[in-house]
Structure formats: structure tokens, C-alpha cells
PQR file with spaces between the fields and no chain letter, atoms N, CA, C, O and H, PARSE charges and radii, in Angstrom:
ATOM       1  N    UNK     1       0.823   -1.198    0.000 -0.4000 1.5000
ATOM       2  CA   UNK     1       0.000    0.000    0.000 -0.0000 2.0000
ATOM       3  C    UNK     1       0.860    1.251    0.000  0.5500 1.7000
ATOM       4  O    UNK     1       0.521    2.212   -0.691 -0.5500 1.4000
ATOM       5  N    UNK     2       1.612    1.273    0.510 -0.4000 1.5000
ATOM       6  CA   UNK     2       2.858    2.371    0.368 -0.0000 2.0000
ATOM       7  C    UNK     2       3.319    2.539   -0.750  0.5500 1.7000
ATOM       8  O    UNK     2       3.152    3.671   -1.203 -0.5500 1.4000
ATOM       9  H    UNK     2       1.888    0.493    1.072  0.4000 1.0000
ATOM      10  N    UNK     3       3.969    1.654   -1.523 -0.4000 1.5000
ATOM      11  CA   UNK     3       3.945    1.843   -3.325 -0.0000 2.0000
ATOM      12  C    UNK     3       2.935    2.445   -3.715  0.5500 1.7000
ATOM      13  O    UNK     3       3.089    3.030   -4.787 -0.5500 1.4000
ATOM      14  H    UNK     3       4.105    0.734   -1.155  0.4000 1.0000
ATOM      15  N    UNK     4       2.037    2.518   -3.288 -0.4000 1.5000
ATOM      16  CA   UNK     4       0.534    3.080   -4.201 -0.0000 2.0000
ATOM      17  C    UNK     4       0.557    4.840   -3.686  0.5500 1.7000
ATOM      18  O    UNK     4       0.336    5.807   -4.415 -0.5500 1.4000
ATOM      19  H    UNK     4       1.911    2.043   -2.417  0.4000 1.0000
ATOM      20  N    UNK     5       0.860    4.847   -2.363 -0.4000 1.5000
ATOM      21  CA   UNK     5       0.877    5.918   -2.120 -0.0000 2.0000
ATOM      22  C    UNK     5       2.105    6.774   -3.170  0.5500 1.7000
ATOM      23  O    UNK     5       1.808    7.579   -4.052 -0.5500 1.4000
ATOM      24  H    UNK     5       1.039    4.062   -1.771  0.4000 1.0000
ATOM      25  N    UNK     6       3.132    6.462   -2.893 -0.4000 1.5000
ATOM      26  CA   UNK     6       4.618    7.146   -3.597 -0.0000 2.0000
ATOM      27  C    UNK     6       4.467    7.064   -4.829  0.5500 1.7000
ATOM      28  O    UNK     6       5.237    7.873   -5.348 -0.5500 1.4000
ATOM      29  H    UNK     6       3.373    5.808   -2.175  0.4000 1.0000
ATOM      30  N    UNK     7       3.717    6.364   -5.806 -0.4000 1.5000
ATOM      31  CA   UNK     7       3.338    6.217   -6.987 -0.0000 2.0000
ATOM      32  C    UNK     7       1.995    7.838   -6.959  0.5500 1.7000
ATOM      33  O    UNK     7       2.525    8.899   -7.288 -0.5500 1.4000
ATOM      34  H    UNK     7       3.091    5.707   -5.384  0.4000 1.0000
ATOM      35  N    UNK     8       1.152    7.883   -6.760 -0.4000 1.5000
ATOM      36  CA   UNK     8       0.635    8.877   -6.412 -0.0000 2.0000
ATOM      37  C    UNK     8       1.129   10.256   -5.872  0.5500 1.7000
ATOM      38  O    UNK     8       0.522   11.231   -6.314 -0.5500 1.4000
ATOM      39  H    UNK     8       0.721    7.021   -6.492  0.4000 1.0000
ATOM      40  N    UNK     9       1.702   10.386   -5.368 -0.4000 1.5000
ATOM      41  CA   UNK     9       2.403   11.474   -4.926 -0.0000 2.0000
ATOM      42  C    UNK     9       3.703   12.102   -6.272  0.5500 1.7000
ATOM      43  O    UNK     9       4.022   13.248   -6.589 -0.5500 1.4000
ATOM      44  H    UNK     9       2.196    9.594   -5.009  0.4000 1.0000
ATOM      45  N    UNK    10       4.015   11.198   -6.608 -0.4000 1.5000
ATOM      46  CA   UNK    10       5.116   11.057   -7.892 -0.0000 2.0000
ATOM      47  C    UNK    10       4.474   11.615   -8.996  0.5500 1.7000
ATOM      48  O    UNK    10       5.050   12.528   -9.588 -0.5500 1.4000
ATOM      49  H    UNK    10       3.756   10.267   -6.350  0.4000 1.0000
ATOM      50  N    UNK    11       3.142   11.144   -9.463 -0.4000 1.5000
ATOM      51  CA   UNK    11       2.132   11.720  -10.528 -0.0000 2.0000
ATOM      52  C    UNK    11       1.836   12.968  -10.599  0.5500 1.7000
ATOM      53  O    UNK    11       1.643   13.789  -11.496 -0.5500 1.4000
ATOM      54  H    UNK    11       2.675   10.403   -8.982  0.4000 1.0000
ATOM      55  N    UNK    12       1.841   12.940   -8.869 -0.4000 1.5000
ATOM      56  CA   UNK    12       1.357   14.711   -8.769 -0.0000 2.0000
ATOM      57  C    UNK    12       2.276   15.737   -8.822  0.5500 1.7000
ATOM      58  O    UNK    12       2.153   16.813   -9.408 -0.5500 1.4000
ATOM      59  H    UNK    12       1.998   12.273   -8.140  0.4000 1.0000
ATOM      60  N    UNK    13       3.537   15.189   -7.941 -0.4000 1.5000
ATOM      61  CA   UNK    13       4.457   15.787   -8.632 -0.0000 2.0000
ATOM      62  C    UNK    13       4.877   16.355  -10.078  0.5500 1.7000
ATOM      63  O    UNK    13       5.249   17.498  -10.346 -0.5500 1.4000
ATOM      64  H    UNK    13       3.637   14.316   -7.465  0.4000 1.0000
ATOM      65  N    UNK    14       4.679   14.987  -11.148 -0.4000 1.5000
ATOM      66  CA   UNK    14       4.960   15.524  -12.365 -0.0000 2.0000
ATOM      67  C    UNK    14       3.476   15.921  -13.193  0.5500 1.7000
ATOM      68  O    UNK    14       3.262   15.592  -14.359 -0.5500 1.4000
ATOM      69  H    UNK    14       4.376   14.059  -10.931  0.4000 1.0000
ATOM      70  N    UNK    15       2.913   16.374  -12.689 -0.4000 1.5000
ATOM      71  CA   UNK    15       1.514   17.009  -13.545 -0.0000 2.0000
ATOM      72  C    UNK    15       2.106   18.427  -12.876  0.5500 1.7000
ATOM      73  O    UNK    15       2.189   19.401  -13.624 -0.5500 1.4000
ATOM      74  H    UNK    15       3.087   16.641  -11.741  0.4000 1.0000
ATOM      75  N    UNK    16       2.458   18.537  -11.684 -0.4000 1.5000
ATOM      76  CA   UNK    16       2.274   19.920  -11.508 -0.0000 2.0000
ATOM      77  C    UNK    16       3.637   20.858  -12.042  0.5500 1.7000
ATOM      78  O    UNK    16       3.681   22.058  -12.312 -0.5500 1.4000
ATOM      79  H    UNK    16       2.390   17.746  -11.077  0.4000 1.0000
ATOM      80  N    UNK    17       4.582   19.945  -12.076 -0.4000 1.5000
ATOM      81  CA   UNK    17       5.694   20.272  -13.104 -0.0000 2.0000
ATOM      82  C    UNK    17       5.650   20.636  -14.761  0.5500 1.7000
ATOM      83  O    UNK    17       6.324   21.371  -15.482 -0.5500 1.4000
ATOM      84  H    UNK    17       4.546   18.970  -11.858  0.4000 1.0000
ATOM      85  N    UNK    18       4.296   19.570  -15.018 -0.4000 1.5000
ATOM      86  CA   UNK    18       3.939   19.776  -16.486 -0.0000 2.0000
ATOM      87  C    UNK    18       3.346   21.273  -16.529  0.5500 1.7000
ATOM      88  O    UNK    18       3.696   22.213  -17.242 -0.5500 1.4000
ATOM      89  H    UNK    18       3.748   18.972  -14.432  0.4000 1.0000
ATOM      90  N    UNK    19       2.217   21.198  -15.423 -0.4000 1.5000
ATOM      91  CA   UNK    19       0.866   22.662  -15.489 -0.0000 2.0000
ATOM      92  C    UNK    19       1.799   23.647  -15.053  0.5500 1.7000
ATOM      93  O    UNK    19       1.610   24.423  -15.990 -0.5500 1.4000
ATOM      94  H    UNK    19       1.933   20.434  -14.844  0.4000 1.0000
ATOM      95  N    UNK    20       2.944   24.405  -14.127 -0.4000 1.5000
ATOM      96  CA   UNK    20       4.170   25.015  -14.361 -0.0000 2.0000
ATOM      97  C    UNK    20       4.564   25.387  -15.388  0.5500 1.7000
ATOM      98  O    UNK    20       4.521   26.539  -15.820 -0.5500 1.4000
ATOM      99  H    UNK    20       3.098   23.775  -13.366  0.4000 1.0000
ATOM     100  N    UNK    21       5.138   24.130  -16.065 -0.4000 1.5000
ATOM     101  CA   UNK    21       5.559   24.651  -17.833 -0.0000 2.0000
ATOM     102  C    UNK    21       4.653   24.970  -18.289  0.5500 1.7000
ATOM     103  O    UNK    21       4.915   25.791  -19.168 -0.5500 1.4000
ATOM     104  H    UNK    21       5.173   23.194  -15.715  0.4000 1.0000
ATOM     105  N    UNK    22       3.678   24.794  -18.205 -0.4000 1.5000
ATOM     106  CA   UNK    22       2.471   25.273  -19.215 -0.0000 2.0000
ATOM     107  C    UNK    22       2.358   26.528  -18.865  0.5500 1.7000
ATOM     108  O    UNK    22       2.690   27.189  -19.849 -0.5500 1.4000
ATOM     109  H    UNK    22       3.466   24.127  -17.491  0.4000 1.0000
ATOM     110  N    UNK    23       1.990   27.407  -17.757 -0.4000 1.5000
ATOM     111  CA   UNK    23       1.818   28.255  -17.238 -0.0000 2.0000
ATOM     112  C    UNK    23       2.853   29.387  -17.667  0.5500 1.7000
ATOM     113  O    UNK    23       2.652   30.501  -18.151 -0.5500 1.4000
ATOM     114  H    UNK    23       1.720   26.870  -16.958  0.4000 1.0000
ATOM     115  N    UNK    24       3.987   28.750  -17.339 -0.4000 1.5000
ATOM     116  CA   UNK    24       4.820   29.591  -18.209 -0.0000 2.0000
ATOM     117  C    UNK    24       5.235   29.834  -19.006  0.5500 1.7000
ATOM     118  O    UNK    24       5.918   30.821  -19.280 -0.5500 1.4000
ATOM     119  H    UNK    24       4.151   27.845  -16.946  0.4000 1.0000
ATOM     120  N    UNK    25       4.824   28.704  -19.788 -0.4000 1.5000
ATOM     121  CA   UNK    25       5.070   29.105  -21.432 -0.0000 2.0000
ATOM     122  C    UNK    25       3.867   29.506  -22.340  0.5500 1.7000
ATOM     123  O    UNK    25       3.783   29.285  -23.548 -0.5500 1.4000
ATOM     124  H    UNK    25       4.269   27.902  -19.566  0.4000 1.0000
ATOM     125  N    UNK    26       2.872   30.187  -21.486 -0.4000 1.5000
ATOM     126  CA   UNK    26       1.435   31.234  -21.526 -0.0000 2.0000
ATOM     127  C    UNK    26       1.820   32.608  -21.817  0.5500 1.7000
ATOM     128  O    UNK    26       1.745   33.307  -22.828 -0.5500 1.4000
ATOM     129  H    UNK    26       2.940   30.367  -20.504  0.4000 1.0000
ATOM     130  N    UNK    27       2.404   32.853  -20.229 -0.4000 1.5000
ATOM     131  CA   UNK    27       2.891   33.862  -19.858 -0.0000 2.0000
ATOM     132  C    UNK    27       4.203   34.639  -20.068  0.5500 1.7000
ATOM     133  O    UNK    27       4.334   35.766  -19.591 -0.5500 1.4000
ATOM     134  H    UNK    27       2.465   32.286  -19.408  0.4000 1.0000
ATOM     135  N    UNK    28       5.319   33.954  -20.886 -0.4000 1.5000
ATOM     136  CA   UNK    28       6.249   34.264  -21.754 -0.0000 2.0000
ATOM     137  C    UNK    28       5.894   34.333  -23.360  0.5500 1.7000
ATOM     138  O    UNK    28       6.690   34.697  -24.226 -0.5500 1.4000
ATOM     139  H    UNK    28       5.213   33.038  -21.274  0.4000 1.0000
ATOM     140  N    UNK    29       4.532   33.909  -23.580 -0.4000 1.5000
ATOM     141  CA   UNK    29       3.867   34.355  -24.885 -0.0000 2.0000
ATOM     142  C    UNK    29       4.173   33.270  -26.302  0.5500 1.7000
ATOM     143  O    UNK    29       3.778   33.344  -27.466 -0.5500 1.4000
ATOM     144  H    UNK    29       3.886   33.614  -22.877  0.4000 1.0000
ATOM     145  N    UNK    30       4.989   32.342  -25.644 -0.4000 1.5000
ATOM     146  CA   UNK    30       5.227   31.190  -26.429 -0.0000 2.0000
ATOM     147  C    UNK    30       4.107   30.780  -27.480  0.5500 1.7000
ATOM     148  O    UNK    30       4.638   30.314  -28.487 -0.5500 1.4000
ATOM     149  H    UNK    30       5.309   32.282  -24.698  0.4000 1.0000
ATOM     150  N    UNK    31       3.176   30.801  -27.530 -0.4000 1.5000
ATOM     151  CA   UNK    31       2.070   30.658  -28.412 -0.0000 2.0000
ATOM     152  C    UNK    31       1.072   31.865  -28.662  0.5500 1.7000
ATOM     153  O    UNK    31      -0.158   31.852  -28.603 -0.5500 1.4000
ATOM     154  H    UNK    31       2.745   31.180  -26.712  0.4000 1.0000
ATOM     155  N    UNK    32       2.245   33.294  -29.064 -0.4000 1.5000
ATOM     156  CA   UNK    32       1.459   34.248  -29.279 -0.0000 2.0000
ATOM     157  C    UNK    32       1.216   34.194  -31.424  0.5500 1.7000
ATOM     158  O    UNK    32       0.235   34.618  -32.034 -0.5500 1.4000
ATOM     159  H    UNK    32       3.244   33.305  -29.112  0.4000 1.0000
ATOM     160  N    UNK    33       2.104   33.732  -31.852 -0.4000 1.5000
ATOM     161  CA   UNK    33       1.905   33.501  -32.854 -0.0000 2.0000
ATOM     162  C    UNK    33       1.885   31.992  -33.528  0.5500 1.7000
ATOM     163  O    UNK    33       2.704   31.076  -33.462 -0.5500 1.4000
ATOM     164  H    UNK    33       2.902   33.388  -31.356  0.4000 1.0000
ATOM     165  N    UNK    34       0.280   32.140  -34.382 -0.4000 1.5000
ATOM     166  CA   UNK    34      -0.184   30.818  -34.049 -0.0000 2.0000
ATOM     167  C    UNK    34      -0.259   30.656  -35.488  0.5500 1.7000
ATOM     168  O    UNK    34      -0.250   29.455  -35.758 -0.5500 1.4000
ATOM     169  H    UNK    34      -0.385   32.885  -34.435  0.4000 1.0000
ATOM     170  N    UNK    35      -0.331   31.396  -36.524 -0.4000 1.5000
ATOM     171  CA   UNK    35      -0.401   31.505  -38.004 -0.0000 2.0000
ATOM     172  C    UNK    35       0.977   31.237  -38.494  0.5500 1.7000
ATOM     173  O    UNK    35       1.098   30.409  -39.397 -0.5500 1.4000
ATOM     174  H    UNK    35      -0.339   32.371  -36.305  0.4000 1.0000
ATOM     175  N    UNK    36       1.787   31.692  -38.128 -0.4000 1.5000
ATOM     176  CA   UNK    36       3.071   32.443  -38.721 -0.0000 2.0000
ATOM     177  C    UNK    36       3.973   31.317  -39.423  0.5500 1.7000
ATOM     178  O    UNK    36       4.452   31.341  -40.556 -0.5500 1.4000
ATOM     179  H    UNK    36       1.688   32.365  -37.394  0.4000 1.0000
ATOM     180  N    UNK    37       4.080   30.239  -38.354 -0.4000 1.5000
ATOM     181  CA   UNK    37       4.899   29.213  -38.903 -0.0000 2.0000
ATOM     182  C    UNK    37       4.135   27.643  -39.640  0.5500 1.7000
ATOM     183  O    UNK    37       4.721   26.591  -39.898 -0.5500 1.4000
ATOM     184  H    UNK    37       3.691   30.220  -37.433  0.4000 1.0000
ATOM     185  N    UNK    38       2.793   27.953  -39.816 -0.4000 1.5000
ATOM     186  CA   UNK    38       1.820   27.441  -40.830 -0.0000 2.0000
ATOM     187  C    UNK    38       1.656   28.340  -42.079  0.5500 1.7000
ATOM     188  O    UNK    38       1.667   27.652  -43.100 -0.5500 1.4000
ATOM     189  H    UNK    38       2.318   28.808  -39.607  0.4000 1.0000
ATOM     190  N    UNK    39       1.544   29.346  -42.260 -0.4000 1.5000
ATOM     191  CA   UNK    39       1.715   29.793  -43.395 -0.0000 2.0000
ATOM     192  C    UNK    39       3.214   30.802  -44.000  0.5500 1.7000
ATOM     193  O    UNK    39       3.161   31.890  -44.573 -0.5500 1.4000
ATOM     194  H    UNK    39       1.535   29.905  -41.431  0.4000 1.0000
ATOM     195  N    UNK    40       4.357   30.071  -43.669 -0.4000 1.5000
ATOM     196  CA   UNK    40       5.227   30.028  -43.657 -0.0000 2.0000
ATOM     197  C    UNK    40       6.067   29.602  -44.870  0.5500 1.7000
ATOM     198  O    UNK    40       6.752   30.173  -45.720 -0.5500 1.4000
ATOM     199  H    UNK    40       4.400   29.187  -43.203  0.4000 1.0000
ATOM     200  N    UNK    41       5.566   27.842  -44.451 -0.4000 1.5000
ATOM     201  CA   UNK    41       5.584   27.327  -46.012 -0.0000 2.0000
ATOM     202  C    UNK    41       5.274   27.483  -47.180  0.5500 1.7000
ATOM     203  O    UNK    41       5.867   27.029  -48.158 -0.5500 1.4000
ATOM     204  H    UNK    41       5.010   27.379  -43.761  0.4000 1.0000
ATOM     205  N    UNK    42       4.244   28.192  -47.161 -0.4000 1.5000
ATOM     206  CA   UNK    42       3.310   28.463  -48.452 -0.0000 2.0000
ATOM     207  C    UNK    42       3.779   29.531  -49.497  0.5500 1.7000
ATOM     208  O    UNK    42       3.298   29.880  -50.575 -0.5500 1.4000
ATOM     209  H    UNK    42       3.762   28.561  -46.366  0.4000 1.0000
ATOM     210  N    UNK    43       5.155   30.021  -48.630 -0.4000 1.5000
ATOM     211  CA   UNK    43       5.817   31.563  -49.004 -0.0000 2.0000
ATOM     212  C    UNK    43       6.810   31.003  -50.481  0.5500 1.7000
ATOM     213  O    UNK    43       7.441   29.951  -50.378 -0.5500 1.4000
ATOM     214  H    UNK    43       5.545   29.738  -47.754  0.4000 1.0000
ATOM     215  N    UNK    44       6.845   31.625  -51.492 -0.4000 1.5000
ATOM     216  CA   UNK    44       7.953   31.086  -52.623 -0.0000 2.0000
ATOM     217  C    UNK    44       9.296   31.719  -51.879  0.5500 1.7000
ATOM     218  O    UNK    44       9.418   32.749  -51.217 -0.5500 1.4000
ATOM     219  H    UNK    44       6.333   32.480  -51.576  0.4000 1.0000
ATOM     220  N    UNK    45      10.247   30.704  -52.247 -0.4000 1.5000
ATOM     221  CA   UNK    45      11.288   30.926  -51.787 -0.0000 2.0000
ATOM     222  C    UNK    45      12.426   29.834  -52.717  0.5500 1.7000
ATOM     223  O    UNK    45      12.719   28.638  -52.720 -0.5500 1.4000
ATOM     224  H    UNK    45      10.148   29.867  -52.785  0.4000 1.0000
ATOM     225  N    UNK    46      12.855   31.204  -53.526 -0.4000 1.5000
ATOM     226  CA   UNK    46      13.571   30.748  -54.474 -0.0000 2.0000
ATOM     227  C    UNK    46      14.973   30.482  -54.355  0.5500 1.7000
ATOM     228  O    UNK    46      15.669   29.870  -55.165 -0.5500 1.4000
ATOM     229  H    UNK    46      12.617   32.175  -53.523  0.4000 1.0000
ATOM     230  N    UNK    47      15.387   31.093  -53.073 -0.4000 1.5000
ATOM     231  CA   UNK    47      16.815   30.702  -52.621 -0.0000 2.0000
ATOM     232  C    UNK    47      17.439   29.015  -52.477  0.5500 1.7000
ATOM     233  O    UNK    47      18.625   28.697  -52.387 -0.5500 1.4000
ATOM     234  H    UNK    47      14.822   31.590  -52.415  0.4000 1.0000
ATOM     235  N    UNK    48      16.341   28.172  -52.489 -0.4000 1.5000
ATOM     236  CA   UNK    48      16.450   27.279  -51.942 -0.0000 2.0000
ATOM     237  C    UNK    48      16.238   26.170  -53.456  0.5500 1.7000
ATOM     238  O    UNK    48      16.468   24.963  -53.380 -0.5500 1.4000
ATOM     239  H    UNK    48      15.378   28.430  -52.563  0.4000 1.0000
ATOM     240  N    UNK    49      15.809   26.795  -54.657 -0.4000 1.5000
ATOM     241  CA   UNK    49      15.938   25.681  -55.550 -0.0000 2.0000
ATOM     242  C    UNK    49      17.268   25.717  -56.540  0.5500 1.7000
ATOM     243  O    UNK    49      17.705   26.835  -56.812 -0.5500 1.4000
ATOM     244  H    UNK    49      15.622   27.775  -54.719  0.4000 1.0000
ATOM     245  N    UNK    50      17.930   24.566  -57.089 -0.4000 1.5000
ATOM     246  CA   UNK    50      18.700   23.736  -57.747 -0.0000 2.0000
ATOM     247  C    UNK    50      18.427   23.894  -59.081  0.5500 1.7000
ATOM     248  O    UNK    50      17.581   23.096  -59.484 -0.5500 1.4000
ATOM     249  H    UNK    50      17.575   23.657  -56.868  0.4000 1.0000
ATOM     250  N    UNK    51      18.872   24.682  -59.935 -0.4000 1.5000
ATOM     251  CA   UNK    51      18.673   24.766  -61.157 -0.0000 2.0000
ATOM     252  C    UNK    51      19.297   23.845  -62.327  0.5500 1.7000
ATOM     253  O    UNK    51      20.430   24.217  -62.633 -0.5500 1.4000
ATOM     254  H    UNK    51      19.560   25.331  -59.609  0.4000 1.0000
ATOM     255  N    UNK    52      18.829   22.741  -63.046 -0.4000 1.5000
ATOM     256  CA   UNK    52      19.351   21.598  -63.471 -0.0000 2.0000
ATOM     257  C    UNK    52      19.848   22.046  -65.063  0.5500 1.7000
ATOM     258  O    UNK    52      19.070   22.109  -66.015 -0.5500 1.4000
ATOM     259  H    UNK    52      17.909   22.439  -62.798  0.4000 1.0000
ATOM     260  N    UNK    53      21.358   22.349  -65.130 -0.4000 1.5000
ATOM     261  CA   UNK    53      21.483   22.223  -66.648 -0.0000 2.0000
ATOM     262  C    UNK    53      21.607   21.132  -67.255  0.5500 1.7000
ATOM     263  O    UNK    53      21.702   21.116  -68.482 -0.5500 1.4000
ATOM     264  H    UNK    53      21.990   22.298  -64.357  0.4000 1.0000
């Protein structure tokens, strides 16, 4: 029964480590731009092609 407990306590530990990071990576704005690197790709970008003679 003690395993069950420390197993539990351990979980909670790392959820509240997870909801932390989350929290702060809110509040440092980490997901203020949500478009930018989805339509990103879509941009021509000619630097990047291989011209075949």
C-alpha cells in the first residue's frame, strides 16, 4: 500500500511540473503567434531551388 501511495504522490508531482511549464510558457507568450509558422511554407522561396542544366 505504500507503493501506491509514492506512486501517487510522484504523478502529482509531475503534472504539476507539467501545469508550471504550461503556465509559463502562456505567460512568456510562447504561443502568441499561431499563423506564422503554418503559413510560412506556403511563401515562394527561391533561394532554396537547384537549377538543373
Amino acid at each position: 500500500m505504500s507503493a501506491l501511495y509514492l506512486l501517487v504522490a510522484a504523478s502529482i508531482a509531475v503534472a504539476g511540473t507539467f501545469l508550471a511549464a504550461f503556465i509559463w510558457s502562456v505567460r512568456s507568450n510562447q504561443f502568441e503567434d499561431q499563423k506564422g509558422a503554418s503559413m510560412r511554407m506556403l511563401y515562394d522561396n527561391d533561394t532554396n531551388r537547384v537549377s538543373k542544366s
